[in-house]
Steps between C-alpha positions, in 0.01 A plus 500: 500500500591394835494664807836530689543519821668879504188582292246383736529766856459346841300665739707626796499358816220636713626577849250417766361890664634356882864422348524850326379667772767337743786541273422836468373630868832295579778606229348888623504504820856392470580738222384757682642415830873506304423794288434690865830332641725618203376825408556595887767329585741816483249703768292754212187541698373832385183501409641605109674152502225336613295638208780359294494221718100419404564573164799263474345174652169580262713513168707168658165282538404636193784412330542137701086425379590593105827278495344211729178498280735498186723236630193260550403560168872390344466214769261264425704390185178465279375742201343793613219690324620892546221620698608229738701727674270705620354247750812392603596863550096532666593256756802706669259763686540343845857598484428847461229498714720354755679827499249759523481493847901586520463770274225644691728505795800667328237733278347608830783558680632728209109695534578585848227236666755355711901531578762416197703355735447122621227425233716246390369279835186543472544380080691202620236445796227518232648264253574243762127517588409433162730239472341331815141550364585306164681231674144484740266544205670234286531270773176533565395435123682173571294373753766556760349564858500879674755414726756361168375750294662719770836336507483471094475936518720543787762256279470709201516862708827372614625354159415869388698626732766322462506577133465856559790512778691283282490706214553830681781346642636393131532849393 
């Protein structure tokens, strides 16, 4: 008997470690930044809310990783094996990760370490940072000199900005 092709599963596409990383240091920084922006855009800043706050952006990126992974997996439009998921799921930590650092902010500021109120700047200060070290790093994986590397993770700060602003602004 004859193989078909729906018999026979296709191993999924492997995503190179630098892309996944990108993506995901990228997509959370973002997340993040716009998770910060809606959740105080009607002035909550006690340090309760900001608990809330923390706990809200975490289950978010968690949620984002999971359907992200899942919609790679439906993507690539070739027979999966099952336990292909899980890799494809695997691959989604740098989005999460990407958020710690936010949730650290709001989680501390609901502990007491620093005010409630205003946290949000230093969370959007933070995620432009990161989004101006990936922009450097990558560039820098490219061969690009310091100096472009520079302009390549000043570019993206400000497209992250913009994005954030933008969709603060939205609703």
């Amino acid at each position: 008997m004859a193989d078909s092709t729906a018999d026979r599963a296709a191993p999924p596409r492997r995503h190179d470690a630098r892309e996944v990383v990108l993506f995901g240091g990228v997509y959370g920084a973002v997340l993040a930044s716009s998770m910060v922006a809606a959740l105080t855009q009607y002035g909550h800043t006690s340090a309760d809310v900001r608990g809330y706050d923390a706990a809200w952006v975490l289950v978010t990126a968690c949620a984002s990783a999971l359907a992200h992974g899942y919609a790679h997996y439906i993507a690539e439009r070739v027979p999966h094996r099952r336990r292909d998921i899980l890799p494809a799921l695997r691959n989604e930590w740098p989005l999460v990760t990407a958020v710690l650092p936010t949730v650290f902010l709001l989680a501390g500021a609901r502990w007491g370490w620093w005010p409630a109120k205003g946290v949000e700047y230093a969370a959007f200060a933070l995620n432009i940072a990161l989004l101006f070290g990936l922009g450097l790093v990558t560039a820098r994986w490219s061969a690009r000199s310091w100096p472009a590397a520079v302009l390549v993770g000043l570019g993206d700060a400000l497209l992250g900005m913009v994005v954030v602003v933008a969709n603060a602004l939205i609703k």
